[in-house]
MARFITI-605684 format. One record per residue (C-alpha): residue in one letter; y, x, z. Coordinates in steps of 0.5 Angstrom, whole numbers. Example, Ala and Ser with C-alpha at 12.3 -4.5 7.8 and 13.67 -1.06 7.14 Angstrom:
<recs>
{code=A&Y=-9&X=25&Z=16}
{code=S&Y=-2&X=27&Z=14}
</recs>
This chain:
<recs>
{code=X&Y=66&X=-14&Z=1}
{code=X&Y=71&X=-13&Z=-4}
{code=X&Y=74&X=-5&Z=-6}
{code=X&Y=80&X=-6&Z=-10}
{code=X&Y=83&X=2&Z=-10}
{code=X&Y=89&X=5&Z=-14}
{code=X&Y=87&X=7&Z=-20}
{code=X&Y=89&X=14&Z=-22}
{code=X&Y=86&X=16&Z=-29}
{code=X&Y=88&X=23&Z=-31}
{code=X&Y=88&X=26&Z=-38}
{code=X&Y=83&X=29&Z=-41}
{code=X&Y=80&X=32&Z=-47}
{code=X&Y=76&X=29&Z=-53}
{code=X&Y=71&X=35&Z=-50}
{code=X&Y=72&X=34&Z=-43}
{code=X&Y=71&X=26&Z=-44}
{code=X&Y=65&X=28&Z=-48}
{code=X&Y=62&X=31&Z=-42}
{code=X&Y=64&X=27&Z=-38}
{code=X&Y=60&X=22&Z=-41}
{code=X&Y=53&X=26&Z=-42}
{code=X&Y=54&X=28&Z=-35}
{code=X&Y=53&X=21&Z=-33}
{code=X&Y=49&X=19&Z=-38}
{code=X&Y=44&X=24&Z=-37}
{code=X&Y=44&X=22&Z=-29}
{code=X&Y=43&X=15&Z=-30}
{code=X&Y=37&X=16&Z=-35}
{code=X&Y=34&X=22&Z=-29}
{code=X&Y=34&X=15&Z=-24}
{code=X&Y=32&X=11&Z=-30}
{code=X&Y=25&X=15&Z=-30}
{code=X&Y=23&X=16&Z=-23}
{code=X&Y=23&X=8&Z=-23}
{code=X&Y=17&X=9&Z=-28}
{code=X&Y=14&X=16&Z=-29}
{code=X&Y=11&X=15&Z=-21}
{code=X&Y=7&X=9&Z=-24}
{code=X&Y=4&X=15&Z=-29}
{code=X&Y=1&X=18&Z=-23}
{code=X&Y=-2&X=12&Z=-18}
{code=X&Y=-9&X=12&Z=-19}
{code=X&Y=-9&X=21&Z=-19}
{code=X&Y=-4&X=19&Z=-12}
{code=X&Y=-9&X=14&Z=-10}
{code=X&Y=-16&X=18&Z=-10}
{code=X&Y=-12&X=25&Z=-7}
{code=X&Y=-9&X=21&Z=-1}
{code=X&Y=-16&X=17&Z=-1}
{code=X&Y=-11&X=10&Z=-1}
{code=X&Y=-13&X=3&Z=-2}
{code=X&Y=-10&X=0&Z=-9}
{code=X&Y=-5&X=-4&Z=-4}
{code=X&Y=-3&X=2&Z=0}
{code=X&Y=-1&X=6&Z=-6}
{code=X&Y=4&X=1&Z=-8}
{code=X&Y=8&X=2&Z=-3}
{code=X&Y=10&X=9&Z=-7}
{code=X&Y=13&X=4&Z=-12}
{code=X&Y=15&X=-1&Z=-7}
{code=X&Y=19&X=1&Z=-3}
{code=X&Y=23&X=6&Z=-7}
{code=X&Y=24&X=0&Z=-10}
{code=X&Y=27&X=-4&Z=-3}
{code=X&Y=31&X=2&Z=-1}
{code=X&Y=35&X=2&Z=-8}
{code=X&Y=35&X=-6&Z=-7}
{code=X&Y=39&X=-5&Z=1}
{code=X&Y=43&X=1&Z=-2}
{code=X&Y=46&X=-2&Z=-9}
{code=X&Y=51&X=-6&Z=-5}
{code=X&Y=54&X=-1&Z=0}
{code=X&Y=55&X=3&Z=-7}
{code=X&Y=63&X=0&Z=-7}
{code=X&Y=64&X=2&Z=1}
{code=X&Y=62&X=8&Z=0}
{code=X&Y=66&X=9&Z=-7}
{code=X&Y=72&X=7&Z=-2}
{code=X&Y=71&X=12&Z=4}
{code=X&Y=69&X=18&Z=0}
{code=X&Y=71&X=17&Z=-8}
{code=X&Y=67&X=16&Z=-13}
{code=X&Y=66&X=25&Z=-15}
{code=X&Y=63&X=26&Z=-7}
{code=X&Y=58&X=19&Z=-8}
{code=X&Y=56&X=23&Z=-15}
{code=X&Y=55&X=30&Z=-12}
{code=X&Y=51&X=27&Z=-5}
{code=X&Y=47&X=22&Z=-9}
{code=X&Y=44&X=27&Z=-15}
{code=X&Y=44&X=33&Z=-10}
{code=X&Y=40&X=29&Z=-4}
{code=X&Y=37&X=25&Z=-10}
{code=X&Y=34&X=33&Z=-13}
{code=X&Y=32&X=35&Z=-5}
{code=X&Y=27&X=28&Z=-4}
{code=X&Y=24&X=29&Z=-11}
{code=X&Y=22&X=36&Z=-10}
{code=X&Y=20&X=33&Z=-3}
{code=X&Y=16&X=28&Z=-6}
{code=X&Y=12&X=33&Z=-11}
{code=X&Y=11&X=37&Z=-5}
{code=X&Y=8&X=31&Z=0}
{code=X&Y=1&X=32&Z=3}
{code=X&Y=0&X=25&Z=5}
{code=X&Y=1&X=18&Z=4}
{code=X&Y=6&X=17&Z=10}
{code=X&Y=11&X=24&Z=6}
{code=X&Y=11&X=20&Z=1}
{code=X&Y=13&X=14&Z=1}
{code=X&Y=19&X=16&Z=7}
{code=X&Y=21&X=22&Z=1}
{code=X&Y=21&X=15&Z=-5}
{code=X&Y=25&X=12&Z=0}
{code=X&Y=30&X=16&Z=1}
{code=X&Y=30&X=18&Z=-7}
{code=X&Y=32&X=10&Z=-7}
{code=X&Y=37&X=11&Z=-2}
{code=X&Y=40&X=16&Z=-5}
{code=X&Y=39&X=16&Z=-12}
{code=X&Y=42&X=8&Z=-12}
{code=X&Y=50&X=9&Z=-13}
{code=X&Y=48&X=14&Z=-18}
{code=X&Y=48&X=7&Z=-23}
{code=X&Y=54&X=3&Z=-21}
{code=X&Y=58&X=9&Z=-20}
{code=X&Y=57&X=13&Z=-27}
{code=X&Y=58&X=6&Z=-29}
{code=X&Y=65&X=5&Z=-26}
{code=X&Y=67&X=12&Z=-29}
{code=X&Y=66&X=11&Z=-35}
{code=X&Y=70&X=3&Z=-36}
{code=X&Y=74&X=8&Z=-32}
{code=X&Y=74&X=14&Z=-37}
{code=X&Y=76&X=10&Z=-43}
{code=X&Y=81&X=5&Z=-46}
{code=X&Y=78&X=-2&Z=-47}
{code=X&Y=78&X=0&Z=-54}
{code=X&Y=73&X=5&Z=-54}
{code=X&Y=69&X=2&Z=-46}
{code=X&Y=65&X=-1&Z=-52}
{code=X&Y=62&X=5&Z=-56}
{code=X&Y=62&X=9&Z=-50}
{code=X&Y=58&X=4&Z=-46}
{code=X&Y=53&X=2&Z=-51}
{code=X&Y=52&X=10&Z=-50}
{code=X&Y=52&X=10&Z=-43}
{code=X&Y=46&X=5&Z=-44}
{code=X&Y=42&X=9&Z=-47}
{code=X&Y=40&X=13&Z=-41}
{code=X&Y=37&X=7&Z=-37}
{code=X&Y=33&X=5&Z=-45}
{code=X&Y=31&X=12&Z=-46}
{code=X&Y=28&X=13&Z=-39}
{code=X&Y=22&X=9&Z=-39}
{code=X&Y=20&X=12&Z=-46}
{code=X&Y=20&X=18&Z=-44}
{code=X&Y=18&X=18&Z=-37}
{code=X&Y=10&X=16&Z=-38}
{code=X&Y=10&X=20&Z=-44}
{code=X&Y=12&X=26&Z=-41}
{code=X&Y=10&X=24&Z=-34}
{code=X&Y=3&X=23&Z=-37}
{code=X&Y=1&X=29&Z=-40}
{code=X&Y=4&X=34&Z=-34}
{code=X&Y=-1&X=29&Z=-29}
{code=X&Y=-7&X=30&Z=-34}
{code=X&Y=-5&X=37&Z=-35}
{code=X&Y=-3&X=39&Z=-28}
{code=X&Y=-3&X=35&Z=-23}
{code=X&Y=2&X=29&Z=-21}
{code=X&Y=6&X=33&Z=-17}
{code=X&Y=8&X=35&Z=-23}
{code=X&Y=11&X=28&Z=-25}
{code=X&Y=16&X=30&Z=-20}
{code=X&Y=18&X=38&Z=-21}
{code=X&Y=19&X=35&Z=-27}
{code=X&Y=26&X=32&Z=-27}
{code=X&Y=29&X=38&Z=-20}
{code=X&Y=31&X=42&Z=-26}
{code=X&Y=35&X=37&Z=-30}
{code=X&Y=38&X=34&Z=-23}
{code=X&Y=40&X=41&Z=-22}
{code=X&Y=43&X=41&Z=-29}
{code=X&Y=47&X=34&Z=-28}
{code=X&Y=50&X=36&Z=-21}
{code=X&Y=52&X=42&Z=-25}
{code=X&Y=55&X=38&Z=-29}
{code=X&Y=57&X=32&Z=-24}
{code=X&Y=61&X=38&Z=-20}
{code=X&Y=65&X=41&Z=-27}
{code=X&Y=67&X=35&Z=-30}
{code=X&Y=67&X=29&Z=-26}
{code=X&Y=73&X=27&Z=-21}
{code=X&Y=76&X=21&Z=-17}
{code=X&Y=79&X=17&Z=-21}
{code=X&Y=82&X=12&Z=-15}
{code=X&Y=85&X=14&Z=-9}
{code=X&Y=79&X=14&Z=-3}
{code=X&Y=81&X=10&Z=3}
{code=X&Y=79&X=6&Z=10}
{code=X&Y=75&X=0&Z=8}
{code=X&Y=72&X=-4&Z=13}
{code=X&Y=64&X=-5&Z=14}
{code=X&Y=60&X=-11&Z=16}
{code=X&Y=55&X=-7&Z=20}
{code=X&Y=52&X=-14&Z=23}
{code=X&Y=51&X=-17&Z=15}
{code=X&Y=48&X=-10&Z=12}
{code=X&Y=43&X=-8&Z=18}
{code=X&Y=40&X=-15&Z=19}
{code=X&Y=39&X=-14&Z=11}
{code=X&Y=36&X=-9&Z=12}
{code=X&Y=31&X=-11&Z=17}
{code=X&Y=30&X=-17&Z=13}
{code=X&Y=28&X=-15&Z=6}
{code=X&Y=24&X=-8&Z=10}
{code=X&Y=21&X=-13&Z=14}
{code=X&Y=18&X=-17&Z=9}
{code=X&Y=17&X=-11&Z=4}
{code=X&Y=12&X=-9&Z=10}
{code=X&Y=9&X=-17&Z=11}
{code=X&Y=8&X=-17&Z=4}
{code=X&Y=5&X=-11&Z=2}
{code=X&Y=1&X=-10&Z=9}
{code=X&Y=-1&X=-18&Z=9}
{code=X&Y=-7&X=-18&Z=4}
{code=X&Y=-11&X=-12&Z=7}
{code=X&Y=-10&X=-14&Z=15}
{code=X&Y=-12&X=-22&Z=13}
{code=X&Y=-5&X=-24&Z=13}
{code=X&Y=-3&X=-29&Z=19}
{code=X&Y=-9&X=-28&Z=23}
{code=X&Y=-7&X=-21&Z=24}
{code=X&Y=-1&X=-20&Z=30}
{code=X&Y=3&X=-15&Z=26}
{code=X&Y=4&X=-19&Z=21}
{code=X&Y=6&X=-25&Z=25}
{code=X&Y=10&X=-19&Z=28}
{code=X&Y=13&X=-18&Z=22}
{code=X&Y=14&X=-25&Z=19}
{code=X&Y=18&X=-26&Z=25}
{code=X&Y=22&X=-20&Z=26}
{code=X&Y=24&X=-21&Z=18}
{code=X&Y=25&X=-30&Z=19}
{code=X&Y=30&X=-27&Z=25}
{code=X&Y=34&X=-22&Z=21}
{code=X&Y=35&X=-27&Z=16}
{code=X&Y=37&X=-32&Z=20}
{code=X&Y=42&X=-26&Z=24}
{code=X&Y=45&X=-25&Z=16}
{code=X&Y=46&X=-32&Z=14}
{code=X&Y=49&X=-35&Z=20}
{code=X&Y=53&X=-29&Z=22}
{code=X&Y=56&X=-29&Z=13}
{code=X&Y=56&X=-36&Z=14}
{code=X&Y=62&X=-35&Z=19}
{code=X&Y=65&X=-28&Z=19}
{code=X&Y=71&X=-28&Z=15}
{code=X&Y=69&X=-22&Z=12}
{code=X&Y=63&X=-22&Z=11}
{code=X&Y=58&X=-15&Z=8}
{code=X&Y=56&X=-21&Z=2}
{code=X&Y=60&X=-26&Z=0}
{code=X&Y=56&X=-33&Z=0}
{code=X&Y=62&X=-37&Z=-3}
{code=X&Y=60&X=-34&Z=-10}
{code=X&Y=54&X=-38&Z=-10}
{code=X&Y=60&X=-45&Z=-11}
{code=X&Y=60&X=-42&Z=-19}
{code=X&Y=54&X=-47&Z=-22}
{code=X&Y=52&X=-41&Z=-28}
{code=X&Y=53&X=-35&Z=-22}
{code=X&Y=48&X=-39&Z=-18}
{code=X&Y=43&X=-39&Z=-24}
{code=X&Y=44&X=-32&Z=-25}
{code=X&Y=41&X=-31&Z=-19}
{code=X&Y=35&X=-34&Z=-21}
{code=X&Y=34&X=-31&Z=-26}
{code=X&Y=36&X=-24&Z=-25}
{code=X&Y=30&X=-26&Z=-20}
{code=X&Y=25&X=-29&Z=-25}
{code=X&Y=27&X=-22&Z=-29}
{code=X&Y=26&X=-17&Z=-24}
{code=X&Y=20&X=-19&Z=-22}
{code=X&Y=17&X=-19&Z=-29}
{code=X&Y=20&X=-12&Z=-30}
{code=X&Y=15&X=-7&Z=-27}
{code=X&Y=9&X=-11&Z=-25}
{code=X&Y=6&X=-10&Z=-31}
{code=X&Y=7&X=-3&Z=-31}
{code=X&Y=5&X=-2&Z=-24}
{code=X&Y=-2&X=-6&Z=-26}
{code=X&Y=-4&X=-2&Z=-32}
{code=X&Y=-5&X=5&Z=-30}
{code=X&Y=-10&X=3&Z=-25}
{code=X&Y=-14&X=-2&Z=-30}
{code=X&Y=-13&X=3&Z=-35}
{code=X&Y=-15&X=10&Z=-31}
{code=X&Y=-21&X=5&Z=-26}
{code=X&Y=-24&X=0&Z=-30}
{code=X&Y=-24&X=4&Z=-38}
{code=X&Y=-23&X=12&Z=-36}
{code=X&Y=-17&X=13&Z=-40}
{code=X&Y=-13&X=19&Z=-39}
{code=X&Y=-7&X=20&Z=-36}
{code=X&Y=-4&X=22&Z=-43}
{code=X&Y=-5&X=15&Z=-46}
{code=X&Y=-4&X=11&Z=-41}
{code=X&Y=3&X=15&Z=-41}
{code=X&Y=4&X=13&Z=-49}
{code=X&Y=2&X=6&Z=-48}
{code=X&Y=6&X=5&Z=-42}
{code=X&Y=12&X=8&Z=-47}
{code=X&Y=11&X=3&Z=-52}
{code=X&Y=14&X=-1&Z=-47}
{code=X&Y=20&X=1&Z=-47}
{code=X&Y=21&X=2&Z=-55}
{code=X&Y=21&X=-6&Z=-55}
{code=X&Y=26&X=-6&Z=-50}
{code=X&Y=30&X=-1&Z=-55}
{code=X&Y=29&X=-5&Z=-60}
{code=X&Y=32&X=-12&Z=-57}
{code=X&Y=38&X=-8&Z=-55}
{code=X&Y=40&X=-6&Z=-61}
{code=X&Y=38&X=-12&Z=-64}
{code=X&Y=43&X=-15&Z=-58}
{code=X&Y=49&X=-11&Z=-60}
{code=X&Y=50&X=-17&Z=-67}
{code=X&Y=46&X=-23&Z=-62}
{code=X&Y=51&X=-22&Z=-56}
{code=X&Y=56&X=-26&Z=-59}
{code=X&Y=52&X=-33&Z=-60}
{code=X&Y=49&X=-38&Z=-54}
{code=X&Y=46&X=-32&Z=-49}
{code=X&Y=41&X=-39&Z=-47}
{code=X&Y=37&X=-38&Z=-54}
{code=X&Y=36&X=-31&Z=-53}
{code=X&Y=34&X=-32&Z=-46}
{code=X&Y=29&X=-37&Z=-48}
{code=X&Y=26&X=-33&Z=-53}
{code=X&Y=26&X=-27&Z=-48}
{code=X&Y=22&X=-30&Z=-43}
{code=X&Y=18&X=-34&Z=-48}
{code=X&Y=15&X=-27&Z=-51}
{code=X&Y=14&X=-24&Z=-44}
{code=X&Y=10&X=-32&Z=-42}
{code=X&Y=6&X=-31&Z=-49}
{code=X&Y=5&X=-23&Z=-47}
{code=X&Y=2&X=-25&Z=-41}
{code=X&Y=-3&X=-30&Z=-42}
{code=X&Y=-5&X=-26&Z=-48}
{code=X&Y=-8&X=-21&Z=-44}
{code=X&Y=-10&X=-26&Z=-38}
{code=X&Y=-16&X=-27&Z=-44}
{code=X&Y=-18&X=-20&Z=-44}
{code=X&Y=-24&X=-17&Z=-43}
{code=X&Y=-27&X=-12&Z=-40}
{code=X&Y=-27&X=-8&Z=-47}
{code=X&Y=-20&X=-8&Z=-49}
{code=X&Y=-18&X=-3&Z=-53}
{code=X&Y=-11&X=1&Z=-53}
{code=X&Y=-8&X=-2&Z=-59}
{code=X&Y=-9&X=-9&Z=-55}
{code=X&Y=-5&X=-6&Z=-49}
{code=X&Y=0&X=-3&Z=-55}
{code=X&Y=3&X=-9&Z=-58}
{code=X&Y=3&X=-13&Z=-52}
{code=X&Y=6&X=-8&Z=-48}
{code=X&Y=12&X=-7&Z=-55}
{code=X&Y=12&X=-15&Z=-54}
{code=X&Y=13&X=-14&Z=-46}
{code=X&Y=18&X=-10&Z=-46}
{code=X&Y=22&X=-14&Z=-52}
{code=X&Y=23&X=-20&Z=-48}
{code=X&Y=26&X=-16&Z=-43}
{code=X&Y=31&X=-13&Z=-47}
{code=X&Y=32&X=-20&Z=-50}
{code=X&Y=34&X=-23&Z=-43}
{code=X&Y=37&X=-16&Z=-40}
{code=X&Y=44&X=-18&Z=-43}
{code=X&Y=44&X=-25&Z=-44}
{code=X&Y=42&X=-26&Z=-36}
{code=X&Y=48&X=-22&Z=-34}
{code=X&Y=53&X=-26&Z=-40}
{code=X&Y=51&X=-33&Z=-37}
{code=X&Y=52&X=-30&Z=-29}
{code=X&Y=59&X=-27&Z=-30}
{code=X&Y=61&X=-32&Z=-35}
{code=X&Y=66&X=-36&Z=-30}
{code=X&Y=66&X=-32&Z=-24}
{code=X&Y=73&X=-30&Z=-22}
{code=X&Y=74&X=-24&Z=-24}
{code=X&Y=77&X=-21&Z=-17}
{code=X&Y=69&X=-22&Z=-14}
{code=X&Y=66&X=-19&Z=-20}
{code=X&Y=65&X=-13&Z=-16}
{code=X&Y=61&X=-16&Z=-10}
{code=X&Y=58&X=-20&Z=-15}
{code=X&Y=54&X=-14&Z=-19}
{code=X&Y=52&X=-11&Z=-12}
{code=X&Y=48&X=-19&Z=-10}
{code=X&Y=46&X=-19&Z=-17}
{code=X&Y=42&X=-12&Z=-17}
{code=X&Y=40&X=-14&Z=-10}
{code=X&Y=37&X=-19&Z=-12}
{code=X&Y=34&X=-15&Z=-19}
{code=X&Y=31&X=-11&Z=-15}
{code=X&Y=27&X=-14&Z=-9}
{code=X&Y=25&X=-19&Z=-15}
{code=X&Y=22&X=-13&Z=-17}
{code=X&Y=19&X=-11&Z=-10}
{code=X&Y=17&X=-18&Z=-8}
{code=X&Y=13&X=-19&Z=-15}
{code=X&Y=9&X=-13&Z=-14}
{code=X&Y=6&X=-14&Z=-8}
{code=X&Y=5&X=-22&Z=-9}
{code=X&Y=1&X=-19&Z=-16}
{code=X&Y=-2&X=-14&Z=-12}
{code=X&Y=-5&X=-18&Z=-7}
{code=X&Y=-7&X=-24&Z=-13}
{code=X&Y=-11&X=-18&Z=-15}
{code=X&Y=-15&X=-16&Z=-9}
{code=X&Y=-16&X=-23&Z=-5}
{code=X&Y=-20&X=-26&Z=-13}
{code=X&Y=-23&X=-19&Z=-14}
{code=X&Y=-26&X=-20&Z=-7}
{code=X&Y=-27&X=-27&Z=-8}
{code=X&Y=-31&X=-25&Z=-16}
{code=X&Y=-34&X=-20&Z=-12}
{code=X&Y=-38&X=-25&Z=-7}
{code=X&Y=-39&X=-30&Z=-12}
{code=X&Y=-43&X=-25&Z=-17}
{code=X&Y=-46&X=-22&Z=-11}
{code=X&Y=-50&X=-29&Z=-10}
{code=X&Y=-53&X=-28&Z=-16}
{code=X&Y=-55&X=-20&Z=-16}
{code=X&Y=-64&X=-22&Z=-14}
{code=X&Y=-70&X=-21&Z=-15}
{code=X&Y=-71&X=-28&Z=-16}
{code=X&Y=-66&X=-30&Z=-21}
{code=X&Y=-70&X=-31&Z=-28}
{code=X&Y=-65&X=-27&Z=-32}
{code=X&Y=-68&X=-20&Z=-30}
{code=X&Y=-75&X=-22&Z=-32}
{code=X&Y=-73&X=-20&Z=-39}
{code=X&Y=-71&X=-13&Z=-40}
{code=X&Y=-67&X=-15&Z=-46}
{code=X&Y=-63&X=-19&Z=-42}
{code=X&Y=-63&X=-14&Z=-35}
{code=X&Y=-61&X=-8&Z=-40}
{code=X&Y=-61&X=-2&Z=-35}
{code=X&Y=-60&X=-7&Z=-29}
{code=X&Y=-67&X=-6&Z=-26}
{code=X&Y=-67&X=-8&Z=-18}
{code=X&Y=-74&X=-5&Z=-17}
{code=X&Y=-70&X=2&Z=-17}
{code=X&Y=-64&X=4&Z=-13}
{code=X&Y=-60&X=6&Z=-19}
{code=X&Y=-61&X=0&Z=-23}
{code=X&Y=-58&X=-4&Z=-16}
{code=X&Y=-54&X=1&Z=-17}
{code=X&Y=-52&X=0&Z=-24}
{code=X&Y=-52&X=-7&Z=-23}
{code=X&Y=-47&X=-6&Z=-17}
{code=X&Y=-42&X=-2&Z=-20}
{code=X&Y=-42&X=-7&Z=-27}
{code=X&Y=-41&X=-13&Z=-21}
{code=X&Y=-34&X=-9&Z=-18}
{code=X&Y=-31&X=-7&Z=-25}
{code=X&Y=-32&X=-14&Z=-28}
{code=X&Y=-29&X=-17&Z=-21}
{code=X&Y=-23&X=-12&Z=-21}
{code=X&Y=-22&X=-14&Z=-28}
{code=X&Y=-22&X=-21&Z=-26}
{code=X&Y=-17&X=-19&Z=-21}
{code=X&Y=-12&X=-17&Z=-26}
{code=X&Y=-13&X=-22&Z=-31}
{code=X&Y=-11&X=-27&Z=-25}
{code=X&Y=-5&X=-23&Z=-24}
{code=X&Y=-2&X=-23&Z=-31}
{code=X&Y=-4&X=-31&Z=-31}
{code=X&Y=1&X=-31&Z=-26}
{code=X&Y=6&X=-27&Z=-29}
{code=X&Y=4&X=-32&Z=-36}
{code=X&Y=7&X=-38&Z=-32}
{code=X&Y=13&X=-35&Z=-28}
{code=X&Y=16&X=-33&Z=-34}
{code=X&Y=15&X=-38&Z=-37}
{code=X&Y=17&X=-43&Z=-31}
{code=X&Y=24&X=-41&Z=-32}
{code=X&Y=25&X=-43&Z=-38}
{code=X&Y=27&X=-50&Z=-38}
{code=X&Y=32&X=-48&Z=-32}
{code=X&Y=37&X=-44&Z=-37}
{code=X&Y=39&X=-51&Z=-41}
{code=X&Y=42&X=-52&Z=-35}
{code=X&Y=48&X=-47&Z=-35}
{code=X&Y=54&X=-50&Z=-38}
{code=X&Y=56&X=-45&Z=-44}
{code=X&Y=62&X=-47&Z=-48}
{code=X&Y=64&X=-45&Z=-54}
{code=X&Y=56&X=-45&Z=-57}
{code=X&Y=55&X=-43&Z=-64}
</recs>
């Protein structure tokens, strides 16, 4: 689906672009913060809805999904209604399902309000992001942008900090009443200064590509994230589920494979580094958010760390991601392949180091590897979009950014809750091996220098015993799911010299 409106740009002062630019700025930066600052608040969520570890993910999967199906319908819309009307609704229904989402009562509310916060708050990036090149002449896009884009670095680092200290200190309702009033402020400000700057018209819709899409990705959202709980495929909702997401994948290939217009163009795939692109887009939306979905609740379950910390150290995450930007700005212009290649390396050596963690581990470990995590990201962030619209014609570049993000965000999602089922299939299975060994008959309870507190003549030391037997499987759990997400990241890596690049450095 390709948009190509008549442009109009009016005049405007050095203030009014000014606020122009912070208006947009901050939007971006508030979207950027609920993507992170829910996963502050999963386990306080988790114990008030009495939910299990893979349900409460739901609560950052599909908000993830429905951002992921949204993204690119974003040109279409922008073409019917403008681009000042797709702002106004999408931060004022952004606003409304925040504070509903703060107000839910229980895990079904929730997750319905994170969704339609997806699907509204999903326009807000790529539309700001048009205005703004739109705003500027081609000699200022650069200093203006590099300012836009501290709104998407700036709000992972301030949303655990702040979202932590108000879940410790109120509740994680507060996580959400946080950002209303400065929604409030950006719509204020999305009134006063922001206008179209393209003439709305009539543009068609592949309804067919989009709803069938839809239907996949949600469907395979709900296998994965349902599968693990309901024993996968010997469960008839599953093998429902499956069916229904292979038919409407089916539905969507065929019908974009022969439609002459079709909702996602397959022939951008024909460009070898787009291609590739896609793959690694993938790899990177996939490693992006898991750690910060796994650790809360490592934290918080298995080391009783206040919300307020475990929102510091998820924070240090985003001052690696700053300090890679920044450090882009003069790398940009060499090979992007190296950069890339040591992006995913960093997050490959982060990753196997914490899969080597012990139960005792300490907030400093968490820090520096976190720093690390989120230095990788912003390592690869450029580079990946660099190589993928390197030699696409700029005409598809439109419909090229929506498949991309599409695909960045449902790496995400699909990441997430394949992670989430490594945790809980091994813990289970840790936990039934360990079990084995929990009797009176096993010599090593004979001494009590080697029992300790696990006495089994008494109920509380089989109580003890039992507990320390479930934190030492839950943390194998997740010491399972970063060795996973140790070896993805590094798997890729020798796919990046396949790219053509021309004129290395």
């Amino acid at each position: 689906m390709t948009v190509t409106p008549s442009v109009i740009t009016p005049p405007r002062t050095s203030m009014g672009q000014a606020l122009l630019v912070g208006t947009l700025t901050m939007s971006t930066m508030l979207y950027a913060m609920t993507v992170t600052i829910a996963n502050v608040a999963l386990p306080k969520m988790q114990g008030e809805f009495a939910a299990t570890q893979d349900q409460i993910a739901w609560v950052v999967t599909f908000n993830i999904v429905a951002t992921a199906v949204m993204t690119p319908l974003t040109g279409w819309l922008i073409a019917r209604l403008g681009q000042r009307k797709v702002m106004v609704f999408s931060v004022a229904g952004f606003a409304v399902s925040t504070l509903l989402c703060g107000m839910a009562t229980s895990l079904t509310e929730i997750v319905i309000y994170r969704i339609f916060q997806g699907v509204c708050g999903a326009p807000m990036v790529p539309t700001s992001q048009s205005i703004v090149l739109q705003s500027f002449t081609k000699d200022k896009q650069a200093s203006v942008m590099s300012i836009f884009g501290m709104g998407v670095v700036m709000g992972p680092i301030i949303a655990p900090t702040l979202g932590g200290y108000l879940s410790e200190e109120y509740g994680w309702r507060w996580v959400f009443f946080m950002i209303v009033p400065c929604a409030m402020v950006a719509l204020t400000g999305v009134l006063l200064f922001v206008r179209d700057l393209a003439t709305p018209g009539k543009i068609r819709l592949d309804w067919t590509g989009f709803i069938s899409l839809s239907i996949a990705v949600a469907a395979t959202q709900l296998m994965l994230d349902r599968g693990e709980r309901q024993d996968w495929f010997e469960s008839l909702e599953i093998a429902l589920t499956a069916a229904l997401a292979a038919l409407a994948f089916y539905i969507f290939i065929a019908h974009s494979l022969t439609s002459k217009k079709p909702f996602l163009n397959f022939s951008l795939f024909r460009d070898r580094n787009y291609a590739f692109g896609m793959l690694f887009i993938l790899i990177f939306g996939m490693l992006n958010f898991t750690p910060m979905v796994l650790f809360p609740p490592l934290l918080q379950h298995l080391r009783g760390f206040p919300d307020t910390d475990i929102g510091w150290l998820l924070a240090t995450r985003g001052v690696g991601t700053l300090i890679a930007f920044t450090a882009m700005v003069w790398l940009s212009k060499y090979d992007p392949r190296r950069w890339m290649t040591i992006g995913f390396a960093i997050q490959g050596f982060a990753g196997l180091y914490i899969a080597g963690f012990s139960i005792n581990l300490t907030a400093f470990d968490v820090a520096w590897t976190s720093v690390l995590q989120g230095f990788g990201v912003g390592m690869t962030w450029v580079p990946t979009t660099q190589i993928a619209f390197a030699t696409l014609d700029p005409k598809d570049a439109g419909e090229g950014s929506a498949v991309f993000h599409l695909v960045r965000n449902f790496g995400s999602s699909l990441f997430i809750s394949i992670s989430i089922a490594v945790v809980i299939r091994t813990s289970n299975v840790t936990y039934s091996d360990l079990t084995a060994h929990a009797s009176p008959f096993n010599e090593n309870f004979l001494y009590s220098s080697s029992a300790g507190a696990w006495n089994l003549d008494s109920l509380a030391g089989i109580a003890a015993f039992a507990g320390e037997i479930g934190r030492q499987s839950s943390m194998i759990g997740y010491l399972n799911a970063f060795w996973l997400f140790g070896i993805v990241s590094l798997a890729v890596i020798p796919f990046l010299w396949m790219v053509r690049w021309e004129g290395n450095k």
